[in-house]
C-alpha positions in Angstrom: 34.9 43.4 -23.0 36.2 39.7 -22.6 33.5 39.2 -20.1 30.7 40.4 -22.4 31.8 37.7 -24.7 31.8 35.0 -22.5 28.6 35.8 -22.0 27.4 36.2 -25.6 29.3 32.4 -26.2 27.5 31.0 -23.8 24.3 31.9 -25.4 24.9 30.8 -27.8 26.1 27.5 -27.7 23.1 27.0 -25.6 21.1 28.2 -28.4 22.4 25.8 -30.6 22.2 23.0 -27.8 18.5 23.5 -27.8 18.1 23.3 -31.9 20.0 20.2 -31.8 17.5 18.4 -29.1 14.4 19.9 -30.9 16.2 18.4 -34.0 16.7 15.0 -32.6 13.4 15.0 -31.2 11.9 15.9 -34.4 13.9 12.6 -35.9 12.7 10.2 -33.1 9.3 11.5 -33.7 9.0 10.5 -37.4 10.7 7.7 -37.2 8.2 6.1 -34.3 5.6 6.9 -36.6 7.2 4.9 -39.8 9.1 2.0 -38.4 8.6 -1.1 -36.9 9.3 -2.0 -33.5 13.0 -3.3 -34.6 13.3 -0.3 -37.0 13.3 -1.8 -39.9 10.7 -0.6 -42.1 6.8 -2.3 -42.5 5.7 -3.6 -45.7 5.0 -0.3 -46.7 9.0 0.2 -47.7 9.4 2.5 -44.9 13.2 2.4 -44.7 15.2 1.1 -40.9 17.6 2.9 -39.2 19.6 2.2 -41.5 18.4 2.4 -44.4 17.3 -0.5 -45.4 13.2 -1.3 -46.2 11.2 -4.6 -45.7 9.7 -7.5 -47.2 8.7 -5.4 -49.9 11.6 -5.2 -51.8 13.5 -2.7 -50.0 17.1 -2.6 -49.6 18.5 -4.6 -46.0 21.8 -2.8 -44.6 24.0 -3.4 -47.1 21.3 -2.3 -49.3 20.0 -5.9 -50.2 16.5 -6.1 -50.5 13.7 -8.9 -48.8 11.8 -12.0 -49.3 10.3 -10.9 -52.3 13.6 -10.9 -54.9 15.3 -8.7 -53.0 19.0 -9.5 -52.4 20.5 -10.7 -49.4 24.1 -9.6 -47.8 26.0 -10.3 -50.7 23.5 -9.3 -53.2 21.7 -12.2 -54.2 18.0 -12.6 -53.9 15.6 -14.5 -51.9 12.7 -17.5 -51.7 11.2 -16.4 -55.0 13.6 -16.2 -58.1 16.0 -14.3 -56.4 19.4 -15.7 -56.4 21.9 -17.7 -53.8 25.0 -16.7 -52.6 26.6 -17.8 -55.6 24.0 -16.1 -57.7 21.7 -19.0 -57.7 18.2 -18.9 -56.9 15.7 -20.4 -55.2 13.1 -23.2 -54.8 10.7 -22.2 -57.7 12.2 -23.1 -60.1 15.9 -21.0 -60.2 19.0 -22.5 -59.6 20.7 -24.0 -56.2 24.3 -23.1 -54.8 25.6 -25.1 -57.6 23.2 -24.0 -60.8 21.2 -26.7 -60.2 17.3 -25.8 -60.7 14.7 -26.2 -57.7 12.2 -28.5 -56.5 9.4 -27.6 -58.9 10.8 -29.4 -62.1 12.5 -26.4 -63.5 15.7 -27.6 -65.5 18.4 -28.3 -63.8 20.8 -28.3 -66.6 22.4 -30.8 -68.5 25.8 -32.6 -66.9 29.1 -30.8 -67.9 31.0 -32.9 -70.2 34.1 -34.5 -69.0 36.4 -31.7 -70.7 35.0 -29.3 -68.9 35.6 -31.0 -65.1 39.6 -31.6 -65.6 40.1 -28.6 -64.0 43.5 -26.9 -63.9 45.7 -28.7 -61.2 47.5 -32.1 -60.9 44.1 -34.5 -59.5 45.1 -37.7 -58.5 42.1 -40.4 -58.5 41.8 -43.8 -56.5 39.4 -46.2 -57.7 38.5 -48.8 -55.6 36.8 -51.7 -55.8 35.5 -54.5 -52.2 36.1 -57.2 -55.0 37.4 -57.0 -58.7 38.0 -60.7 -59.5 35.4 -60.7 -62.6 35.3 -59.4 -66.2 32.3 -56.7 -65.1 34.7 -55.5 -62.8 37.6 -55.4 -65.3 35.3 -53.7 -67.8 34.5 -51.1 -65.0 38.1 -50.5 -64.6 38.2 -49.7 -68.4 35.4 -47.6 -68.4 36.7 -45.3 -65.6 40.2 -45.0 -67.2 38.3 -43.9 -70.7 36.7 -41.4 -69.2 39.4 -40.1 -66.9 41.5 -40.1 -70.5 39.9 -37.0 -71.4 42.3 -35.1 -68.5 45.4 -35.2 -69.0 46.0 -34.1 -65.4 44.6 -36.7 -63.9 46.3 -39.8 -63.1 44.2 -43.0 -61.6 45.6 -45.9 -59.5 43.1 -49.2 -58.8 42.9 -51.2 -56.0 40.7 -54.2 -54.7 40.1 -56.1 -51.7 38.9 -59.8 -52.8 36.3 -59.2 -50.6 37.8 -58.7 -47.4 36.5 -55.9 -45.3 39.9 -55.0 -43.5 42.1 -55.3 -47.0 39.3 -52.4 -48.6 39.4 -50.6 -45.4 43.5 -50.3 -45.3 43.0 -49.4 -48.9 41.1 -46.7 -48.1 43.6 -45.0 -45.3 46.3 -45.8 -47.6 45.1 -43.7 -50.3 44.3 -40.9 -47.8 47.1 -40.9 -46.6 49.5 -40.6 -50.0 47.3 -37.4 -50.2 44.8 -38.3 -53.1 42.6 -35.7 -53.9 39.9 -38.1 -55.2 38.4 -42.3 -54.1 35.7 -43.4 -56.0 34.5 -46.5 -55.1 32.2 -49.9 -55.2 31.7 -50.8 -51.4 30.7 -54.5 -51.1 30.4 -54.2 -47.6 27.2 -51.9 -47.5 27.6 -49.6 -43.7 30.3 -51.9 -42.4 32.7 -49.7 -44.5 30.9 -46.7 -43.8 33.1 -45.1 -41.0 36.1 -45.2 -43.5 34.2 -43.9 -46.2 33.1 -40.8 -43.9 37.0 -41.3 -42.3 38.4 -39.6 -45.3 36.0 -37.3 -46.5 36.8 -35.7 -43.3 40.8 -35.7 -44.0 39.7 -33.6 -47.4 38.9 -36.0 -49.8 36.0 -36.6 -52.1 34.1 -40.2 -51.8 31.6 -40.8 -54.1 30.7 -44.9 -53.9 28.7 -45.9 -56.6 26.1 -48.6 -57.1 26.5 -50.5 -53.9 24.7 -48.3 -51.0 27.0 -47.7 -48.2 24.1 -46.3 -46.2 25.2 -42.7 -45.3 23.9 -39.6 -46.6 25.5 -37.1 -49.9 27.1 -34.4 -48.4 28.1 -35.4 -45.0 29.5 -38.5 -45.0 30.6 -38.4 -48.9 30.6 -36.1 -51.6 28.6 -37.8 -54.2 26.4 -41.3 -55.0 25.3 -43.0 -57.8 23.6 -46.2 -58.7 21.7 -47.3 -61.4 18.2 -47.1 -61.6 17.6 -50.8 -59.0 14.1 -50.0 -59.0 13.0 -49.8 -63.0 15.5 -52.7 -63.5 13.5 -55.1 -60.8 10.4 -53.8 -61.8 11.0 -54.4 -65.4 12.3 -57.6 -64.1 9.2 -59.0 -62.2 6.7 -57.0 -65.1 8.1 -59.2 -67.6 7.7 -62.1 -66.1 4.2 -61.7 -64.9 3.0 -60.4 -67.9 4.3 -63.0 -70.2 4.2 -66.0 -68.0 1.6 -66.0 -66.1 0.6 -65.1 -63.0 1.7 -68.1 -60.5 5.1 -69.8 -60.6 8.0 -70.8 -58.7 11.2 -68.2 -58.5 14.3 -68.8 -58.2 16.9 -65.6 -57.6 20.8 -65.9 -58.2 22.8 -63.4 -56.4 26.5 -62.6 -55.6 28.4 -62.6 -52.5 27.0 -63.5 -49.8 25.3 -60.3 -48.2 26.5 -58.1 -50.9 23.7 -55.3 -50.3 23.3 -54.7 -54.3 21.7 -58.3 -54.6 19.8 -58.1 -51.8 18.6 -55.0 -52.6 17.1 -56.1 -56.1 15.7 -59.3 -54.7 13.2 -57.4 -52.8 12.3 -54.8 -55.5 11.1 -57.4 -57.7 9.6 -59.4 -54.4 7.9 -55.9 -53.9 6.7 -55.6 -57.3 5.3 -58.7 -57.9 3.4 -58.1 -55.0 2.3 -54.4 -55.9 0.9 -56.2 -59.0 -1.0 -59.2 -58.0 1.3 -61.6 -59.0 1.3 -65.3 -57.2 4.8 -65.9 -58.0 6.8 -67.6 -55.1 10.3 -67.3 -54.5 12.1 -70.8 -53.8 14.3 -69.1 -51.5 14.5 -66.1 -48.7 17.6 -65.1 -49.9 19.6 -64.6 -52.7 21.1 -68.3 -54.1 25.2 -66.9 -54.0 27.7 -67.6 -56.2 30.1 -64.7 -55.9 29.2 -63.4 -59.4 31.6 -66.4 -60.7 30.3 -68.5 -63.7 32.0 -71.7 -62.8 30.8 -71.2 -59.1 27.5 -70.5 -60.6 27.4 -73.9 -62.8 28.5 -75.9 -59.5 25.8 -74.2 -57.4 23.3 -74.4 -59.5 23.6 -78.3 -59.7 23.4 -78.6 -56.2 19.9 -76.6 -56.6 18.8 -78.6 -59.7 18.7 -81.6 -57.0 16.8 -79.6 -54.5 13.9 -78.3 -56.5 12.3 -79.9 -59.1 9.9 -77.1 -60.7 12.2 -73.9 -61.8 9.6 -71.8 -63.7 11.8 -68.6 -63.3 15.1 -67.0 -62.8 16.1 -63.7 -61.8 19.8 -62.6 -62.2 21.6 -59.4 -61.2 24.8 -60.6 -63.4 24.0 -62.4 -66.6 27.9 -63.4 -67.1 28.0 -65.8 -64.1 24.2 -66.8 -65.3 26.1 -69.0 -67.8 27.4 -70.8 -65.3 23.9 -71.7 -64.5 22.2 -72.3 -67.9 25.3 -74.9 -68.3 24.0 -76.7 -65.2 20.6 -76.9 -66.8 22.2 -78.5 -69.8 24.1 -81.1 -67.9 21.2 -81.9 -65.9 18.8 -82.5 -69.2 16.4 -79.6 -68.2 15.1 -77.0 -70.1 16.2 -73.7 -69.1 13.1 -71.5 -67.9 13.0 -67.8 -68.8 15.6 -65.6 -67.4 15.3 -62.2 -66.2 19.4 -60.8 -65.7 21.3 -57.8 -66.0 25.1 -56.9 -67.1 25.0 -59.9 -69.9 28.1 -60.6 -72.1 29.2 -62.1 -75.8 29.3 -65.5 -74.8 25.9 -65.1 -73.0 24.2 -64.0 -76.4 26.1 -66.6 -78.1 24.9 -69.3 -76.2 21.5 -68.5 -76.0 21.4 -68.2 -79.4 22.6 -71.9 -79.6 20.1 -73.3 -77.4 17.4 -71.4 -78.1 16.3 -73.5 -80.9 16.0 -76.6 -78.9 14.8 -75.0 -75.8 11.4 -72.9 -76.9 10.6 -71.7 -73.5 14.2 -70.2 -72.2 13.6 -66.7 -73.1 16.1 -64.1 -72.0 15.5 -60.4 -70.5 18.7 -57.9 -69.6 18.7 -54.5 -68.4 22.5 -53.3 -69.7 25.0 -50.4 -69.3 25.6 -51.2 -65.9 29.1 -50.9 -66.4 29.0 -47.1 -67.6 27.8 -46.5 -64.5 31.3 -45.7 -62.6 31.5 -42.7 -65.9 29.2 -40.7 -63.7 30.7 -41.3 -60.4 34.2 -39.8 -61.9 32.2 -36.9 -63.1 30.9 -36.1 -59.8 34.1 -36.3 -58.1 35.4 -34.4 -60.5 32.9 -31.7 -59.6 33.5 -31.5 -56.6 37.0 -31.0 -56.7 36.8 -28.2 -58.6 33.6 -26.3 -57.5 31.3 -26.8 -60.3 28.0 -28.0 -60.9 27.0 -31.4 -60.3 24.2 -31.8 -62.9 24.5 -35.5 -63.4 21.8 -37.9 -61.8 22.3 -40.0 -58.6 20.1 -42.7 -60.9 21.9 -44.3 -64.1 19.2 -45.1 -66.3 19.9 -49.0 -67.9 18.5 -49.8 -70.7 16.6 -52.9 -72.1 19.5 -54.4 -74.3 17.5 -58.1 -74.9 13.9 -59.3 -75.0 13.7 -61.9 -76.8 9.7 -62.4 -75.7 9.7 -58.9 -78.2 12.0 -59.8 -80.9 15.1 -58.5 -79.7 17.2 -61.1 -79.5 21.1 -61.1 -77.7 24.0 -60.1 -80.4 26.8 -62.7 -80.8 30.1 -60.8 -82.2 32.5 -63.6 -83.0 35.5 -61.0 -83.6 34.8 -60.0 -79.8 36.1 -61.9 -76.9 33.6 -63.7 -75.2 33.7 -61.9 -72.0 32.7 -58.7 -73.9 29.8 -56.3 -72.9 28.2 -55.1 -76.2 26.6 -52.4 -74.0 29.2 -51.2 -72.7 30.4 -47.4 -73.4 33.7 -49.0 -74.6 34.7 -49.4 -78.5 34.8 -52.7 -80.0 39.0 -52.0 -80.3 38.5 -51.2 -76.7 37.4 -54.4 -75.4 38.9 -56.3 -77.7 42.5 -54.7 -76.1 41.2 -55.5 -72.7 40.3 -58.9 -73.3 42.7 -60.1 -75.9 
C-alpha cells in the first residue's frame, strides 16, 4: 500500500513539473513576441517585465509613464508638459523645479512679495558692501533694511571694507563663521573676491552679490545675482547722445574706483553702442576718468582734466552725485558744461542744474534711476533660497529714465529733502529725510 503511493506521488508531481515548464514556456513565448529587447514594451504600449509600457504613455515600474507626459519615478511627467520632481514641468512652456515657466516664453510667474519669503525660522542676514563711504551706498543700506522690515524674523548686520580686498574678504569668513544663514553683497573687487564668495556658499550659506559681477556662475558658486539692466542704461546712454547731438564728438567718461568692474563695464557698452550705430564719437580716454564716486574728488579731478583737454562735447557718468563734483569744476573754470549722460542722480544734482541751466543752453542732463532699489531684489532672492521657494524675480533690474531734459523732463528739486536725497529711490520722503537729517 505505502509503496503504491509513492508511486502515484511521484506521478504526480512530475505531472505537475511538466505543466509548470509548458506554462513558463508559454510565458517566454509571448512575451518575445511583445517586448523589446530590454523588456520594456515598444511604442505599441506593450507592457515590460514589469509592467510598465513605453514612450507611449505607459506606466515605467513604479507605474510612471514616458516621454510623452507620462510621469517619472515619483510621478511627475516628462519633456512635454509633464511635470518635475516637484510637480513642475518642462521646457514648453510648464514650470521648472522652482515654478518657474520654460524656455519658450511661457509665464514664469510674478515674484513672491516679501511677506511671503520671511519664512518661519530666526534668518539672520549680512549685508555687505567692498566700499560704503557714499550717500548711494547709505541709501542702499536703507533700502535693504525697508525691505527686510517686512520680517520680523529677520535681523540684518552691515559691514564694509573701504575698498580693501582683504578687510571684505575677513568680512566675509567672519560672517560665515558666526553662522549667518544669509550675505548679500556688492563686490567691488569683480573675481578677485570670488573664491570667498564661492568659500561660503560651500559652508551653507546663500550669496547673492548684486550689481557688481563677481564673475562666477548662479547656482555653483552662489545662490543668486542681480544687476540692473547695464546694457539698456549705456545704450540709452550713447542713443541719446547720438541722436541729439550729432554724430561726431569728443567723450569724456567719469567712472569710480579704479578697476571697479561696474564702470568698466558700462564704458564699453556705450563704446559698443555707439559703434553698433554709426556713431563717430571718440572717447578722450581708454579708461574710465576715476574719482572714487566722491563729489569733491570728482571737482578736483576734473580740474586737472579741464587743463588737459580743451574740447569736452560729452560726458558719460555712472554716478550723477559725484558728477557735481565735476559740473562745479566747469563752473570754476568758466566753461560751459556739455550734456551729461549719468545715472543714480540726487536732490542737489536737480537743484543745481536747474540753477545753471538758464545760463548754460547746451548742458542738458540724462539719468537712468532706481539704481538703489536694486539690492530689494537681491534680499528677495536670498530669501528664496533659504526657504525653498520660487525665485521669480529677474536677474535684470529694469532702471528707469528719471530726467531728459532734451524731452521736457526736467530734474525735481525738493527743498524740504536733504540734498543727498534720491527722488527715485523706493524710500519715502520721511524716509530719507530720517537718513539724512
Amino acid at each position: 500500500m505505502s509503496r503504491f503511493v509513492s508511486r502515484n506521488s511521484t506521478r504526480r508531481r512530475l505531472w505537475w513539473r511538466l505543466v509548470a515548464l509548458l506554462a513558463v514556456l508559454a510565458l517566454v513565448a509571448a512575451a518575445c513576441g511583445d517586448d523589446d529587447d530590454d523588456g520594456a514594451a515598444g511604442d505599441d504600449g506593450a507592457s515590460s517585465d514589469d509592467g510598465s509600457t513605453g514612450d507611449d504613455g505607459a506606466s515605467s515600474d513604479d507605474g510612471s509613464t514616458g516621454d510623452d507626459g507620462a510621469s517619472s519615478d515619483d510621478g511627475s511627467t516628462g519633456d512635454d508638459g509633464a511635470s518635475s520632481d516637484d510637480g513642475s514641468t518642462g521646457d514648453d512652456g510648464s514650470t521648472g523645479d522652482d515654478g518657474s515657466t520654460g524656455d519658450d516664453g511661457a509665464s514664469s510667474g510674478d515674484p513672491l512679495p516679501i511677506g511671503e519669503l520671511c519664512g518661519d525660522g530666526e534668518v539672520r542676514i549680512a549685508h555687505v558692501d567692498g566700499f560704503g563711504a557714499n550717500t548711494w551706498r547709505q541709501i542702499v543700506v536703507a533700502e535693504l533694511l525697508d525691505e527686510a522690515s517686512a520680517c520680523p524674523n529677520i535681523t540684518v548686520e552691515y559691514a564694509q571694507a573701504d575698498f580693501d580686498l582683504q578687510t571684505y574678504i575677513t568680512a566675509i569668513n567672519s560672517f560665515v563663521a558666526q553662522g549667518f544663514d544669509a550675505i548679500v553683497t556688492y563686490d567691488d573687487f569683480g573675481n578677485q573676491a570670488l573664491g570667498v564668495l564661492q568659500d561660503a556658499t560651500d559652508a551653507g550659506v546663500v550669496v547673492v552679490p548684486y550689481i557688481a559681477d563677481p564673475g562666477g556662475t548662479v547656482g555653483e558658486d552662489y545662490a543668486g545675482y542681480v544687476e540692473y539692466d547695464f546694457e539698456a542704461e549705456g545704450n540709452a546712454m550713447a542713443d541719446w547722445l547720438h541722436e541729439n547731438f550729432g554724430p561726431d564728438g569728443n567723450l569724456l567718461f567719469v567712472g569710480g574706483i579704479p578697476g571697479n568692474p561696474a564702470s568698466l563695464g558700462l564704458m564699453e557698452i556705450v563704446r559698443s553702442r555707439l559703434d553698433e550705430i554709426g556713431s563717430d564719437i571718440t572717447f578722450l580716454s581708454d579708461e574710465p576718468i576715476d574719482t572714487n564716486w566722491d563729489p569733491a574728488e570728482e571737482q578736483r579731478v576734473m580740474a586737472g582734466v579741464l587743463t588737459q583737454f580743451d574740447d569736452i562735447d560729452f560726458i558719460v557718468s555712472d554716478y550723477g552725485v559725484a558728477s557735481k563734483g565735476g559740473i562745479r569744476a566747469f563752473v570754476n573754470a568758466g566753461r560751459p558744461h556739455p550734456p551729461l549722460a549719468t545715472s543714480a542722480s540726487d536732490n542737489e544734482l536737480g537743484c543745481l542744474w536747474q540753477e545753471l541751466s538758464p545760463e548754460m543752453p547746451d548742458f542738458e542732463l540724462l539719468s537712468i534711476d532706481g539704481t538703489t532699489q536694486t539690492v530689494r531684489v537681491a534680499l528677495r532672492k536670498a530669501l528664496a533660497a533659504l526657504n525653498g521657494l520660487p525665485d521669480n524675480e529677474p536677474e535684470q533690474f529694469e532702471l528707469i529714465t528719471f530726467i531728459d531734459t532734451v524731452n521736457g523732463q526736467d530734474p525735481p528739486c525738493d527743498e524740504d529733502l536733504p540734498p543727498d536725497a534720491d527722488l527715485s529711490a523706493g524710500l519715502t520722503t520721511e524716509q530719507l529725510q530720517e537718513l539724512f537729517g
